[in-house]
C-alpha positions as CSV (number, residue, x, y, z in Angstrom):
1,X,0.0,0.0,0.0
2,X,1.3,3.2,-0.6
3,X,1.3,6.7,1.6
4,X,-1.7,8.1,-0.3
5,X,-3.5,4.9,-0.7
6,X,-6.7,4.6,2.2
7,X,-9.0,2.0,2.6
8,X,-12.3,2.9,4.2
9,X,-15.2,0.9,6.2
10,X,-16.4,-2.2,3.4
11,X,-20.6,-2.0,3.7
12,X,-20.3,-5.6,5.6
13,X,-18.2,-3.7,8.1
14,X,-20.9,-0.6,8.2
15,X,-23.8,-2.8,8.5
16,X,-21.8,-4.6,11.5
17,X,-21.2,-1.6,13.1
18,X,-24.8,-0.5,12.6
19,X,-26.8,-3.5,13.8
20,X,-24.3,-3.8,16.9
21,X,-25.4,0.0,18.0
22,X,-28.8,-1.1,17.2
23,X,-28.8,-4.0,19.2
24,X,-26.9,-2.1,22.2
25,X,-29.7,0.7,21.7
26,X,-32.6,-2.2,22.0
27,X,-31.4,-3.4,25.0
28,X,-31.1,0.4,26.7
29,X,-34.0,2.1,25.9
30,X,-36.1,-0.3,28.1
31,X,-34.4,0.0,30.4
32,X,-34.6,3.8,30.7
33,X,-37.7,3.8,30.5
34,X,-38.2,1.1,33.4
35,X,-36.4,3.4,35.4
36,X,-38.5,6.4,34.6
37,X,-41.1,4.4,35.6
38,X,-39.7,3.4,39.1
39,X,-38.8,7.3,39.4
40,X,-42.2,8.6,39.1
41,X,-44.2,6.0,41.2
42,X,-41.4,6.7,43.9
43,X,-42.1,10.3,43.6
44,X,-45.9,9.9,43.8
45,X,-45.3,7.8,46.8
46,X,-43.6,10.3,48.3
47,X,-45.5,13.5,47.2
48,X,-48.5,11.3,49.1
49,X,-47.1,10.6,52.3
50,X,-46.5,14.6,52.3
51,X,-50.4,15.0,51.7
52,X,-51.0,12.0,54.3
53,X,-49.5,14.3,57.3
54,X,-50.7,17.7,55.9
55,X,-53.9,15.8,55.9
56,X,-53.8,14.4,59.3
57,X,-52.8,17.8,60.4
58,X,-55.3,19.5,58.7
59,X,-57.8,17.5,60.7
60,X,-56.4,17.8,63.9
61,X,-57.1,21.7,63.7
62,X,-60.4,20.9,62.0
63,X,-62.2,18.8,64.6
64,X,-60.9,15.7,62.9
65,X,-62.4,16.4,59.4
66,X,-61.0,16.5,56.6
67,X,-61.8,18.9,53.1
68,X,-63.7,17.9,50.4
69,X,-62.8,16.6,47.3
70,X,-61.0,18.2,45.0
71,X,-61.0,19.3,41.3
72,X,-59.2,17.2,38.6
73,X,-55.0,17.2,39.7
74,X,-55.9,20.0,42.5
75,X,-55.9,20.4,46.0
76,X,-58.7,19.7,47.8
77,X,-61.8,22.6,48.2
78,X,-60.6,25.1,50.1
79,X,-57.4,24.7,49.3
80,X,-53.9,23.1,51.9
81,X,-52.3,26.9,51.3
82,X,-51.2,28.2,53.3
83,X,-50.1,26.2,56.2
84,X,-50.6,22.8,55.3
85,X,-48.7,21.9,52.0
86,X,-47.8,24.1,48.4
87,X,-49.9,21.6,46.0
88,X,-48.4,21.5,42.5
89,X,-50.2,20.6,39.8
90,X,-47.0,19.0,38.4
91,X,-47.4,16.8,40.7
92,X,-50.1,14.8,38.4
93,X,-52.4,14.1,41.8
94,X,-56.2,14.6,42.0
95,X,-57.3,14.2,45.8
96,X,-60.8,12.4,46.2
97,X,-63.5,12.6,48.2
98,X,-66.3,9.9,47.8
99,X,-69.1,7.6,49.0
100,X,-68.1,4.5,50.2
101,X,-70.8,2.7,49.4
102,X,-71.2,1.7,53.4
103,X,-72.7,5.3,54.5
104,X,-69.4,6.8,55.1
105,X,-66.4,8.7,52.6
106,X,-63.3,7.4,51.9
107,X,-60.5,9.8,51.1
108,X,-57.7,9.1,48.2
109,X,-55.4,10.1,45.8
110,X,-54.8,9.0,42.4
111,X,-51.6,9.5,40.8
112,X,-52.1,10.4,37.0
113,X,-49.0,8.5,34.8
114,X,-48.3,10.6,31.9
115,X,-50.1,10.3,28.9
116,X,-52.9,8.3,31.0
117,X,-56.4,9.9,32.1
118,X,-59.2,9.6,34.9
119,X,-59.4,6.2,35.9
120,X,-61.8,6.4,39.0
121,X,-59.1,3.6,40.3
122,X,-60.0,4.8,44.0
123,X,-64.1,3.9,43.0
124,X,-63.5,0.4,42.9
125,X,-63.4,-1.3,46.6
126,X,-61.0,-3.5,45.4
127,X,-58.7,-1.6,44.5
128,X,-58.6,0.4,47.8
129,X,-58.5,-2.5,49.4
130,X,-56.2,-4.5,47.3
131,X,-53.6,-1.8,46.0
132,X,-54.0,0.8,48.7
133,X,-50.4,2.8,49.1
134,X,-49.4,2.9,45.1
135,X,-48.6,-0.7,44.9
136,X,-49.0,-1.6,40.9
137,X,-53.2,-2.4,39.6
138,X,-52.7,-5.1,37.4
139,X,-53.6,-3.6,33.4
140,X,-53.3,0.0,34.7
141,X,-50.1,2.6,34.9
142,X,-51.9,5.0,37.1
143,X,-51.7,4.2,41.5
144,X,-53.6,5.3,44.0
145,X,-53.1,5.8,47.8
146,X,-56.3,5.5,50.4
147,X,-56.2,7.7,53.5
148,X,-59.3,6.6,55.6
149,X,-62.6,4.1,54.2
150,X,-64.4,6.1,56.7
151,X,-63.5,9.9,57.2
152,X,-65.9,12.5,58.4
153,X,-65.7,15.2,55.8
154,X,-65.8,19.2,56.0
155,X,-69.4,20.8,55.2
């Protein structure tokens, strides 16, 4: 060979190359993702133990009720500001307030995953009872988290 004479990639070589970064790329982006998973539900975990006490507190100065429900992703009525906890809508939370279907209201949260809507998860009695501090609903990304089956709510 002489000084001037280069010899690139052959197109066996380039398609080698390519497939191997494809196959590397395969095996990442799951992965990734899995842990984006993991990161939000640990957040949402987390964002509702913070509304569990600022709940509990809230009651404690409210005769032991709590407030009423709130409105999609949103605090509940009446708001936890000041003083209680600075809700974020980022936070991808709406706080619940319903019928329990045994003549009381139970009191949850349902954590939105992105790209997901309203699943009324915390409606099903199941479900609260089953899955009731974000643990994974089979066939569904979004969690919930139940405070109390049987709260006494503010008028």
């Amino acid at each position: 060979m002489e000084m001037g004479d280069r010899r690139g990639f052959t197109l066996v070589e380039l398609l080698i190359v390519i497939l191997v970064v494809a196959t590397l790329a395969a095996i990442a982006i799951p992965a990734f993702q899995g842990a984006k998973e993991r990161a939000l539900y640990a957040q949402f975990q987390a964002n509702a133990h913070q509304i569990g006490v600022a709940l509990e507190h809230f009651a404690i100065d409210h005769q032991g009720r709590y407030p009423q429900d709130g409105f999609f992703m949103s605090p509940p009525a009446g708001g936890f500001s000041p003083g209680y906890i600075n809700w974020s809508a980022d936070w991808r939370i709406d706080y619940e307030v319903h019928n329990n279907g045994s003549g009381g209201n139970y009191i949850g949260l349902e954590f939105y995953y992105p790209g997901e809507g309203y699943r009324a998860l915390c409606d099903n009695p199941v479900n609260r009872a089953s899955y009731p501090h974000g643990d994974p609903i089979p066939g569904q990304k979004n969690r919930i988290w139940i405070f109390h089956e049987r709260a006494e709510i503010m008028p």
